[in-house]
C-alpha positions as CSV (number, residue, x, y, z in Angstrom):
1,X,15.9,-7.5,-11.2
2,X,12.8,-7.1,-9.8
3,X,12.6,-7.4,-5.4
4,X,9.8,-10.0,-4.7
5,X,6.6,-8.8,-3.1
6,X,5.7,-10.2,0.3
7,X,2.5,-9.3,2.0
8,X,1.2,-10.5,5.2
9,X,-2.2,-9.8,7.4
10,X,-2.2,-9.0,11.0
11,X,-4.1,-6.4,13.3
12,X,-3.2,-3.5,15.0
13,X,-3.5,-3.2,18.6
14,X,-7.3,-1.1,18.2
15,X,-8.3,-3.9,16.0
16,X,-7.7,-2.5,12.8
17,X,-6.7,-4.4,9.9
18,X,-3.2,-4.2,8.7
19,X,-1.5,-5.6,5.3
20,X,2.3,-4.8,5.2
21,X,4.1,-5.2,2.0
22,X,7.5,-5.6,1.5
23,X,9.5,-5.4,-1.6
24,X,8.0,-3.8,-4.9
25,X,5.4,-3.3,-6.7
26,X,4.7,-3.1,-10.3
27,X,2.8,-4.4,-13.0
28,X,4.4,-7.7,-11.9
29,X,3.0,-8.1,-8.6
30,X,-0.3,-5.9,-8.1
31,X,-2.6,-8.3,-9.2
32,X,-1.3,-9.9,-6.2
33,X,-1.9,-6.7,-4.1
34,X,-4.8,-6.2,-5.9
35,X,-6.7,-9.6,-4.4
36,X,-4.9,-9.3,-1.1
37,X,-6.8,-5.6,-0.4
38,X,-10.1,-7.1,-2.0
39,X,-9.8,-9.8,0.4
40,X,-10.3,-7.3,3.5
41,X,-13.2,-4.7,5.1
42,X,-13.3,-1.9,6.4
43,X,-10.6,0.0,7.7
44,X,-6.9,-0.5,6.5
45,X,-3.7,0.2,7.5
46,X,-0.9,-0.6,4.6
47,X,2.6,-0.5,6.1
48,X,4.7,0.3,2.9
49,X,7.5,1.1,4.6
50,X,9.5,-1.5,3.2
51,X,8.4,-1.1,0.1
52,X,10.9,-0.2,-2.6
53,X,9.4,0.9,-5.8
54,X,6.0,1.4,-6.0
55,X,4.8,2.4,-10.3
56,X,1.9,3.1,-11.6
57,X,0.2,-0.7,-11.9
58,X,0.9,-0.7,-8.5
59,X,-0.7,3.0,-7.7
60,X,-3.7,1.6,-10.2
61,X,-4.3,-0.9,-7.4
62,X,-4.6,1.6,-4.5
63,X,-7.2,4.2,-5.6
64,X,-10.1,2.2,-5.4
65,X,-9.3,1.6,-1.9
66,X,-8.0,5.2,-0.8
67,X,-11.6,6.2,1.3
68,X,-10.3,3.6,3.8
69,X,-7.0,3.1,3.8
70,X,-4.2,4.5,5.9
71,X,-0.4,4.2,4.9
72,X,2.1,3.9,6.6
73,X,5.4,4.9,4.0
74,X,9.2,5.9,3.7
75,X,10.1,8.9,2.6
76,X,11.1,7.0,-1.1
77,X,7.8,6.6,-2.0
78,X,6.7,10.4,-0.9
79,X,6.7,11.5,-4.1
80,X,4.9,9.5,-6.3
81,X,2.0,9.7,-3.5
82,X,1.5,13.1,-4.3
83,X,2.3,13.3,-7.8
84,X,-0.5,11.1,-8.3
85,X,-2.6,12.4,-5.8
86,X,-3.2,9.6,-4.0
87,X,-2.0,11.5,-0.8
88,X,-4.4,13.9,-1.3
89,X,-7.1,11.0,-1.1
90,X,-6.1,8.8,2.0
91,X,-3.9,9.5,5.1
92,X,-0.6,9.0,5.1
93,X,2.1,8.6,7.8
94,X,5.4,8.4,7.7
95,X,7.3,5.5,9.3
C-alpha cells in the first residue's frame, strides 16, 4: 500500500523557499509534486528526507526543476539520484 504524499511550504531562515515532502512518490502522487514545484520561483530547497520511495514518475517530475533546486535526502533515496543522474544536475545534501 502506497504511504500518502504530504507536502508543505515554508522558508528557510536566508529566505529561501522550502517544499518538504513526506511519504512517496510515484506515478500516484507527482502530478501533485509536479503543481506544487510549478507553483514556486526561484530558488528551492526540497527536504526529501522523509520521503520513502521515490520512482521514476516521481524523478520525471524533478528534472525540469534541477538548475534550482537543492535537496535535502536520506541515504534511501542516494541511489536512484545518481542512477538517474539527477545528482549530477542539482545539489544534494544529506539530512
Amino acid at each position: 500500500m502506497t504511504t500518502a504524499l504530504t507536502l508543505s511550504h515554508g522558508r528557510r531562515s536566508d529566505g529561501t523557499e522550502l517544499l518538504t515532502a513526506v511519504g512517496e512518490i510515484d506515478m500516484s502522487n507527482a502530478a501533485e509534486l509536479a503543481r506544487a514545484l510549478a507553483g514556486t520561483t526561484g530558488p528551492l530547497v526540497l527536504d526529501l528526507t522523509e520521503v520513502e520511495y521515490l520512482d521514476s514518475a516521481g524523478l520525471s517530475v524533478l528534472f525540469p526543476h534541477a538548475e534550482r533546486l537543492q535537496l535535502v535526502t536520506n541515504p534511501l533515496l542516494d541511489p536512484v539520484l545518481t542512477i538517474s543522474g539527477l545528482s549530477d544536475l542539482t545539489t544534494v545534501h544529506g539530512a
